[in-house]
DOKE-369232 format. One record per residue (C-alpha): x, y, z; residue in one letter. Coordinates in steps of 0.001 Angstrom, whole numbers, padded with zeros to 6 digits, always signed. Last residue first. Example, Ala and Ser with C-alpha at 12.3 -4.5 7.8 and 13.67 -1.06 7.14 Angstrom:
// residues 2
+013670-001060+007140s;+012300-004500+007800a;
//
This chain:
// residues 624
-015398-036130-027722x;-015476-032655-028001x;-014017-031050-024841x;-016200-028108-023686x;-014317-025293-021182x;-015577-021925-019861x;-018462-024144-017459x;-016141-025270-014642x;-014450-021578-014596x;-017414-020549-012210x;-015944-017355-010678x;-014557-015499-013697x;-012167-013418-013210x;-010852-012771-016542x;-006804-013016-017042x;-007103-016827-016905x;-004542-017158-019926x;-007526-019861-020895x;-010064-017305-021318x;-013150-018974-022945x;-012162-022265-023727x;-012873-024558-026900x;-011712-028012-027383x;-010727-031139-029695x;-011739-030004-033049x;-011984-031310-036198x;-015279-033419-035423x;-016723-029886-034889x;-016494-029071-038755x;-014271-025827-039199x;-015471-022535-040076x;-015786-021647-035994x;-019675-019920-035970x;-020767-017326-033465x;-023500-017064-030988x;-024176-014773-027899x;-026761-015171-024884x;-027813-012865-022250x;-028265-009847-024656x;-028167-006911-022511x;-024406-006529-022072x;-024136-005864-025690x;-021416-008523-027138x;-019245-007284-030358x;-018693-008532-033717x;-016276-011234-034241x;-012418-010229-033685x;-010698-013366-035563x;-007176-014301-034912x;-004438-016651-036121x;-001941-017163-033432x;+001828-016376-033740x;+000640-012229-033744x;+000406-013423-030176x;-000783-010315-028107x;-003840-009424-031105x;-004746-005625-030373x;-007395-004784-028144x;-010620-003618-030037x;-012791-000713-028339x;-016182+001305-027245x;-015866-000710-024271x;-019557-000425-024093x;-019957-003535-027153x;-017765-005387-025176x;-015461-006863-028161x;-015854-010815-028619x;-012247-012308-029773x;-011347-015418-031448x;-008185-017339-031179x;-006842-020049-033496x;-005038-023287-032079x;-003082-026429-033800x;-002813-029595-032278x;-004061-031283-034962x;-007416-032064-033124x;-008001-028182-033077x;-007659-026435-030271x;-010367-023311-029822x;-009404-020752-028099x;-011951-017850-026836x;-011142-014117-025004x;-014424-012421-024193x;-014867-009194-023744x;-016903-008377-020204x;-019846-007685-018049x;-020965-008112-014951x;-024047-009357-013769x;-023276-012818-013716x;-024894-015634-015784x;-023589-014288-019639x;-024056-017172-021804x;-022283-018383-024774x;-023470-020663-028081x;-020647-021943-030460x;-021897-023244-033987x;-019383-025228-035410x;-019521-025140-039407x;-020138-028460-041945x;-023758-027538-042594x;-024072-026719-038849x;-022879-028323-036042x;-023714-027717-032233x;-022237-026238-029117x;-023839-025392-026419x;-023929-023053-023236x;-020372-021902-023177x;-020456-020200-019914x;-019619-016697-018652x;-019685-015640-014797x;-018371-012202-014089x;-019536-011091-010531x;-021292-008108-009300x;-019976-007385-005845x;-020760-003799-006577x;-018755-000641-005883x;-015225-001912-007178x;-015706-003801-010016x;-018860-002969-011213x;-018291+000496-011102x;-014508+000928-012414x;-015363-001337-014721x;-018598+000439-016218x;-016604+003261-016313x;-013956+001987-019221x;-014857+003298-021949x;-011319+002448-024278x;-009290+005065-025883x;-005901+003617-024846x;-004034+006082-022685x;-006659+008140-021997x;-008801+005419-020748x;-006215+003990-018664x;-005379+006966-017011x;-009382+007906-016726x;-009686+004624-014406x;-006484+004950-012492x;-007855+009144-011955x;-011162+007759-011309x;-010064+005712-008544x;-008725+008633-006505x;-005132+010332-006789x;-003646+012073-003447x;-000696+014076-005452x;+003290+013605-005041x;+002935+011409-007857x;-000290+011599-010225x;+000610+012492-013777x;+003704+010779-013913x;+002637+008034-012054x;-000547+007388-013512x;+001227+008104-017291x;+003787+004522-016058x;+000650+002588-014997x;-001053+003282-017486x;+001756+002718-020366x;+002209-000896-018689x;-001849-001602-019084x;-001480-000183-022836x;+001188-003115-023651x;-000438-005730-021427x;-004371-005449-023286x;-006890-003296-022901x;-009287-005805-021332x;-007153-008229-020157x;-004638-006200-018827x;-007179-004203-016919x;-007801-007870-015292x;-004464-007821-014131x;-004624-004173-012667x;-008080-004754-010653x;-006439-008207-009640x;-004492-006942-007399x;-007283-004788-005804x;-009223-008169-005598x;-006077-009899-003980x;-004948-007324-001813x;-007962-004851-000960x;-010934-007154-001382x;-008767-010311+000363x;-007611-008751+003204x;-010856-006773+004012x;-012496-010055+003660x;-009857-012010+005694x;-010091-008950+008702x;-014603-010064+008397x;-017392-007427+008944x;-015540-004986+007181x;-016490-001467+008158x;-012805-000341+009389x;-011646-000127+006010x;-014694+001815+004354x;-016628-000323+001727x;-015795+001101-001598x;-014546-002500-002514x;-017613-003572-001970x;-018392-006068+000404x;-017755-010240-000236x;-019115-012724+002086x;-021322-015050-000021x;-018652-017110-000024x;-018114-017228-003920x;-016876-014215-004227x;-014104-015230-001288x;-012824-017977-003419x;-013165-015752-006629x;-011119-013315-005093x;-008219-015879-003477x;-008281-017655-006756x;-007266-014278-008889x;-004906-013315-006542x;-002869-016422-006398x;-003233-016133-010377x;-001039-012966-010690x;+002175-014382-011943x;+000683-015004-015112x;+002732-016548-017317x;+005030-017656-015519x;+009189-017216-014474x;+010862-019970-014175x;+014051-018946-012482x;+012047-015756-010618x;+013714-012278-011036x;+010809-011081-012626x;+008485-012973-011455x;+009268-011221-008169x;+008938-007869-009768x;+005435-008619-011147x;+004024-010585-007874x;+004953-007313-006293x;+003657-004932-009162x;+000253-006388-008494x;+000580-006713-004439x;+001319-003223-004727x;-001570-002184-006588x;-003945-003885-004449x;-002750-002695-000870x;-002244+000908-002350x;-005310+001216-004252x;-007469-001623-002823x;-007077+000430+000694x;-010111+002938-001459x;-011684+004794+001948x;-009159+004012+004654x;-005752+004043+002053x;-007202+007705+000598x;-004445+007609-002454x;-000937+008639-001882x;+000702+008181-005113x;+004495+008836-003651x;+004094+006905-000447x;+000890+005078-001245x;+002188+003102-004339x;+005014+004022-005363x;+006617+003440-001814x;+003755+000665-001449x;+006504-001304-003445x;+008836-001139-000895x;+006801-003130+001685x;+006002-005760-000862x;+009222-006763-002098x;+010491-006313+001369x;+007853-008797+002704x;+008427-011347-000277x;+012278-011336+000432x;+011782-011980+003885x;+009509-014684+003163x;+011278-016448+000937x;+014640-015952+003226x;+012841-018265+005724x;+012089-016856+009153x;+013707-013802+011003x;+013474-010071+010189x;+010026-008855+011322x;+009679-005218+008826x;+009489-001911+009368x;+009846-000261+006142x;+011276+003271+004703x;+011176+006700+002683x;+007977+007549+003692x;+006560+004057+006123x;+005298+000674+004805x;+003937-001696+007229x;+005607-005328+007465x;+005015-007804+010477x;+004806-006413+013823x;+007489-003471+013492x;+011078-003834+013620x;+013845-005015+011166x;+014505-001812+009268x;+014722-001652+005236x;+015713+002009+004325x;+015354+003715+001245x;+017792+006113+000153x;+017863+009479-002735x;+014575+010171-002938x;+012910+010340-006228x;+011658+006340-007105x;+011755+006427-011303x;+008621+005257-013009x;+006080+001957-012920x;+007952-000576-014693x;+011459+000548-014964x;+012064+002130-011514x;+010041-000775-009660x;+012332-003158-011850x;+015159-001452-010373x;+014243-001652-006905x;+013606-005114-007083x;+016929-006029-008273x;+018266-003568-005558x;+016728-005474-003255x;+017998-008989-004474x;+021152-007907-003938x;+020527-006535-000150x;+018783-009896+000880x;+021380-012676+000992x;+022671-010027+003325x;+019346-009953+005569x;+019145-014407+005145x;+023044-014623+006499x;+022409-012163+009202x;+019184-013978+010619x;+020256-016663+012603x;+023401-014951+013647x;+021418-012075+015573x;+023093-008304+015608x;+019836-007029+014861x;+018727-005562+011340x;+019567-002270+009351x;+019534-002408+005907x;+020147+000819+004088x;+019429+001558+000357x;+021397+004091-001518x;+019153+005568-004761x;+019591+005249-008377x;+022153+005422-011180x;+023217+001745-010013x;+021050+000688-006694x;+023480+001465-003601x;+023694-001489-001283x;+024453+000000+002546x;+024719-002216+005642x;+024188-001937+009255x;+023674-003827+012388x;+021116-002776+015111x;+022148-004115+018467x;+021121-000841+020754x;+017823-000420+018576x;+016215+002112+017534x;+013444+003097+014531x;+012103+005621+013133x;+008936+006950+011494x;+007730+010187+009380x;+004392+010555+006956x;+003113+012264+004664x;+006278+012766+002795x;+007558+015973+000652x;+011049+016505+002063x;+012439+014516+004699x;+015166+015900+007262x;+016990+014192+010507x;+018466+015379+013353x;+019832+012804+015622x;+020465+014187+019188x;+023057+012069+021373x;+022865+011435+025070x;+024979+010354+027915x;+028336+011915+026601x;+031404+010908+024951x;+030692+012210+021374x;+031338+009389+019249x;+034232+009179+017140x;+034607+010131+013737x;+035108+007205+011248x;+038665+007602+009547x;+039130+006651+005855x;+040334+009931+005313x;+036758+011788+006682x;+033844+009099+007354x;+030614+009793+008345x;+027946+007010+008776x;+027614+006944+012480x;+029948+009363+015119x;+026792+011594+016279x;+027851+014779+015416x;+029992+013942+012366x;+026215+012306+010826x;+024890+015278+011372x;+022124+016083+008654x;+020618+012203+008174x;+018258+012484+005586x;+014539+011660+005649x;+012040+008896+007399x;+013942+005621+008910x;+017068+004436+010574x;+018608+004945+014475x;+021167+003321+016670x;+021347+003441+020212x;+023904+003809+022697x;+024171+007197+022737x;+020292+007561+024888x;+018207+009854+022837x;+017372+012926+021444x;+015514+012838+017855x;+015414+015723+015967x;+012901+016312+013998x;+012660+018248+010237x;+009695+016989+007889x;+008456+018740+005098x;+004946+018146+003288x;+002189+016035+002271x;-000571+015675+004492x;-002073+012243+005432x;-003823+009706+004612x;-003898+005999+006603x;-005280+002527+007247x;-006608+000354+009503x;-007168-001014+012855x;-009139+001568+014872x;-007495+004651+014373x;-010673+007202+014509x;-010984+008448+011071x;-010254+012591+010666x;-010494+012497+007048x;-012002+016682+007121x;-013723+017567+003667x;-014458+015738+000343x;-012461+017871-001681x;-009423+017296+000552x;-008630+017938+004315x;-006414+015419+005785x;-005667+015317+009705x;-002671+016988+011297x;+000107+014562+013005x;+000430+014649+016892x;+003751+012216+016782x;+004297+008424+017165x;+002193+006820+014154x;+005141+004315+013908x;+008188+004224+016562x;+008904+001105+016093x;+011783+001123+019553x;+013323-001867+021224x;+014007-004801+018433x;+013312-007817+020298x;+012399-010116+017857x;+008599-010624+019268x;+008678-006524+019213x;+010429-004289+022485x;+008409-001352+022328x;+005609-000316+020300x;+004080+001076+016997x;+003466-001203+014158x;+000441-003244+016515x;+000878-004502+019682x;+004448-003939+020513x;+004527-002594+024355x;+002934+000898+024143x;+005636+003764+023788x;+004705+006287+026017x;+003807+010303+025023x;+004304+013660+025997x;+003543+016829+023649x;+004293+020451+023525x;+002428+022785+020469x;+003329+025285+017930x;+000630+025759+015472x;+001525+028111+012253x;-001123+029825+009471x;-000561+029993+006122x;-003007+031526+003816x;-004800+030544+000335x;-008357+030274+001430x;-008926+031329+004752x;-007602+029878+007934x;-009998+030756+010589x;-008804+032596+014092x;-007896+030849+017587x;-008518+028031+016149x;-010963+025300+017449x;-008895+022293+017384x;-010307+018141+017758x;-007432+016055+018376x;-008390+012457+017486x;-007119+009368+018828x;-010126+009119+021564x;-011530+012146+021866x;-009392+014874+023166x;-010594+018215+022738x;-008664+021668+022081x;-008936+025570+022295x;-006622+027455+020870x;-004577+029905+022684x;-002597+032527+020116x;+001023+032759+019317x;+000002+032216+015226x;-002062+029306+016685x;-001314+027978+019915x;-001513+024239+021552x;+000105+024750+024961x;-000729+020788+025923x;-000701+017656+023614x;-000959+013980+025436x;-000009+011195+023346x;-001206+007838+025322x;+000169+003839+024476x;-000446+001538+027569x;+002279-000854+028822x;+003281+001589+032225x;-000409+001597+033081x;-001072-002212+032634x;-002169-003354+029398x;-005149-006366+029889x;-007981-004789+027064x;-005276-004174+024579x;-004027-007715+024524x;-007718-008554+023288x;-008849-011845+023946x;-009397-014820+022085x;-011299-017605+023780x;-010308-021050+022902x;-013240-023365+025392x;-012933-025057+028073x;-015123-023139+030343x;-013326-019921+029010x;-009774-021418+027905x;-006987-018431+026863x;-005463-017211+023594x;-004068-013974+023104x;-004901-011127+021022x;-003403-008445+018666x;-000357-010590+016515x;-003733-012996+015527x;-005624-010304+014048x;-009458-010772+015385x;-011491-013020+012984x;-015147-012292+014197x;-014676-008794+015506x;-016317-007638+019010x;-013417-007762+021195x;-010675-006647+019102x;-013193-003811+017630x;-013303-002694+021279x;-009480-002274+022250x;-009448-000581+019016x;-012315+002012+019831x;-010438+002563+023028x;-011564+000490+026576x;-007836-000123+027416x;-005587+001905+025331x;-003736+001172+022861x;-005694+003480+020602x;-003877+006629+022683x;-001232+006106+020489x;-002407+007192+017187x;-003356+010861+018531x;-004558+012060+015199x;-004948+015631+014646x;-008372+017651+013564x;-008565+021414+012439x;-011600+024009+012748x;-012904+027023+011764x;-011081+026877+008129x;-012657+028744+005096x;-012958+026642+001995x;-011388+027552-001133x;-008229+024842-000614x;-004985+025576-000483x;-004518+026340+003505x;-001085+026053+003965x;+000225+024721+007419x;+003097+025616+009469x;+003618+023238+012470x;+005864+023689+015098x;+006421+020884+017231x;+007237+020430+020937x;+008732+017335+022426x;+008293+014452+025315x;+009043+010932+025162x;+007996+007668+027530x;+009977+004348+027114x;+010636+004240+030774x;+014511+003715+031104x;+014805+004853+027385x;+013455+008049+027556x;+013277+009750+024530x;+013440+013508+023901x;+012142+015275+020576x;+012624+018532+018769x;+009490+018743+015818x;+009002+020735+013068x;+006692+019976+010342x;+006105+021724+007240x;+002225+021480+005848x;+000709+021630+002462x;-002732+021271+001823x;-004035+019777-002024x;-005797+021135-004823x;-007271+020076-008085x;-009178+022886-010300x;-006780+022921-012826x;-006896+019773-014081x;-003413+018843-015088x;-001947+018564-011904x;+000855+021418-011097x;+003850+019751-010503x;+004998+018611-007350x;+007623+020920-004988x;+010626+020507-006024x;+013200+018729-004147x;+016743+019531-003971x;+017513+016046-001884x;+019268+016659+000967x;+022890+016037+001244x;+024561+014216+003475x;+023174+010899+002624x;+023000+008208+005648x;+026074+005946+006320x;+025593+004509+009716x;+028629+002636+010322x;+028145-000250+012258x;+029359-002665+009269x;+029166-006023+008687x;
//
């Protein structure tokens, strides 16, 4: 155990990210700085930030928009309402109660009491010195500045704020289910987007987030007796007697009420911390790679599980380094807090008791959206199958990877939980917007399990050796940027010469489905005559085996005539036969096995089950 609060010294010399190869792409840049005061004894907090912010776009600037997360948990906001109105509220956001005895769910927003409400008030909001006028609605700050931005200038905002800490509702709050005091999530004023597509100023209603990249430096003033993890580098360690150590000798703390923590991030979107008076701490430095920090409560139910944990991290870590491209901060901090696990720059808040499984799983999750959404920061509101999606699919990956029987395709979970909900009659588009979802398990399900299986299906068609080079060119071509689905979709196409817009369409602005059938199978002057069907709309190669009744098994493969392309044979082990290819028109496709159908025992179309098809009861005939 250690109390010790070790943080790196040293920033990291960042540079600033690459130019992007096309080069009309753009992005703001914005350096925050904020000096901040908590109150403990009422969990409320005032500060003052200064905010510089480059305009880099070719659009002249009238306006600007903050979020105001806190003010959501409030009663009668836009969350409070969605609570009320949604069909499958989150469980960790209402309470249970009997309305003529019947389960009601209500809203915990809708009930807060004036000292449990969340609020961020902002007040002497100036631009370059200068007045600007501002409007509160709901979470969003609407600005009209004192002068425009034009293209290519700075401009700087100062501004004082006050906020409270809502009881723990959702990420942000006080005091969670396992006690941890302070998730301080979404806690700041923190400047909308502005891309290509204009102003992302979404209300916070449930969802996800996009922000700014740029450099963080707060300081955090608070009562001594906490201790504090999360965004950026620790600069004075000495100061506040954690995590520096001269001669084997930890300094002492300063004996007085208060202690400031100053901490800076460079290039994040984001910044969040975490306190707690019971917070223990460890350190687990990943070899050639970055010092990871695990700070959980002082709780011996859970201590054993969090330093079973630290190994295993580091395991995961590495894999994320190997399989998707080097992570380039130097620490990463796992914090018990939170409501569940959200992924924060540089960090996680994460519920720390319950079965190890679990823990691990969380963490393995939470720290991949570091990759993805922390360093490629895609749009999470508009495409949340980017981040949530990709994760999952380098999740299931690393934990397979460390598995004692690891499978073949660790990504099947995903697969059933799409074609479950494809088959409900439920399913939106994956371009539907975050908050639109009529259904929480829908949005769940199109942004983690179909977004998952976005990547595993890619492996299908292009196969696993040019699906691992994606991934690895997406990151190097795309981190520290705001990449769309094109980019994924153009990644892959560059990388192995396939066509590969249809998918992108189909898959994630329709709810076409793939449905392919073996229709009938007949003999033919001592050959097997195979007839297939396309039923769904969408199209795709086709992967068939046939098993011979000697046990043996040859492979033949249907190109997608729009592909443009051939994937290579995985299992050189296999005979193979690439037959001509399938036009998406032609409902119906036939080919010929050179063997007499009494000499075999079964043919299957796909039976790695890397195509998602959602009637699987008609892929397989077994010759009797």
């Amino acid at each position: 155990m250690k109390r010790l609060f070790t943080f790196c010294l040293l920033c990291l010399a960042f540079a600033k990210a690459p130019a992007q190869k096309n080069p009309g792409y753009w992005q703001q840049h914005v350096d925050y700085k904020m000096d901040v005061f908590m109150d403990v004894s009422n969990y409320q907090y005032r500060g003052s930030q200064k905010l510089v912010y480059q305009n880099n776009s070719p659009d002249t600037l009238k306006r600007v928009f903050f979020h105001l997360y806190p003010n959501a948990f409030q009663p009668g906001s836009e969350m409070d309402a969605r609570l009320q109105t949604i069909k499958d509220p989150d469980g960790r956001m209402v309470t249970k109660t009997k309305v003529d005895g019947n389960d009601v769910k209500v809203s915990r927003i809708k009930n807060l009491k004036p000292d449990e409400i969340g609020f961020l008030n902002i007040t002497h909001f100036k631009q370059d010195g200068k007045s600007a006028q501002t409007k509160t609605v709901g979470t969003i700050l609407e600005v009209t500045l004192a002068k425009p931005i034009l293209p290519h200038k700075k401009t700087t905002f100062t501004l004082d704020f006050n906020g409270q800490v809502p009881i723990q509702i959702r990420r942000s709050g006080r005091n969670n289910s396992e006690g941890v005091e302070l998730s301080m999530s979404q806690w700041y004023p923190k400047i909308a987007e502005f891309d290509f597509e204009g102003w992302h100023a979404d209300p916070y209603i449930a969802r996800e987030f996009h922000g700014v990249w740029g450099d963080f430096d707060v300081k955090i003033t608070i009562d001594k007796n906490y201790i504090l993890g999360g965004t950026g580098y620790l600069q004075n360690p000495n100061q506040i007697g954690y995590g520096y150590e001269e001669k084997g000798k930890a300094v002492k703390r300063p004996d007085t009420p208060t202690l400031t923590w100053h901490f800076k991030a460079p290039m994040v979107h984001d910044f969040t911390w975490a306190a707690d008076r019971q917070y223990l701490h460890d350190i687990a430095v990943v070899p050639g790679g970055a010092t990871l920090h695990f700070l959980y409560k002082n709780n011996p139910k859970i201590i054993e599980n969090w330093k079973k944990l630290q190994p295993e991290t580091v395991k995961i870590m590495q894999f994320y380094n190997q399989f998707v491209g080097p992570y380039p901060y130097k620490q990463y901090s796992v914090i018990q807090g939170g409501d569940g696990g959200m992924e924060y720059a540089m960090c996680t808040l994460i519920l720390g008791e319950g079965k190890f499984d679990g823990l691990l799983g969380v963490t393995t999750h939470e720290m991949g959206h570091s990759w993805f959404q922390h360093i490629l920061a895609s749009n999470e509101s508009k495409h949340g199958w980017m981040d949530e999606g990709f994760t999952s699919f380098i999740e299931d990956s690393a934990l397979n990877s460390i598995a004692p029987k690891p499978v073949d395709n660790p990504y099947a979970g995903a697969y059933a939980g799409y074609i479950g909900m494809a088959n409900s009659g439920k399913e939106l588009p994956q371009s539907t917007h975050a908050d639109r979802f009529d259904e929480n398990r829908v949005y769940s399900i199109t942004s983690y399990s179909k977004g998952e299986v976005f990547l595993a299906q890619l492996r299908y068609l292009i196969g696993k050796e040019n699906l691992e080079k994606t991934l690895k060119k997406y990151y190097a071509d795309f981190k520290f940027k705001h990449p769309t689905p094109n980019d994924i979709k153009r990644t892959a196409e560059r990388v192995s010469g396939a066509n590969l817009d249809w998918y992108l369409v189909d898959w994630t602005q329709t709810t076409n489905t793939i449905d392919y059938g073996i229709k009938e199978v007949t003999e033919r002057n001592g050959t097997t005559a195979v007839s297939l069907e396309r039923i769904g709309r969408m199209p795709m190669p086709i992967d068939i085996t046939v098993t011979y009744t000697d046990g043996k098994t040859e492979n033949f493969y249907i190109p997608l005539r729009m592909m443009s392309f051939s994937k290579e044979n995985e299992n050189p082990l296999v005979k193979r036969t690439t037959l001509p290819d399938w036009a998406w028109a032609y409902p119906t496709y036939e080919f010929e096995i050179p063997a007499a159908k009494a000499g075999i025992r079964k043919i299957e179309i796909d039976p790695a089950g890397f195509m998602a098809d959602v009637k699987k009861e008609n892929n397989v005939i077994e010759i009797k």
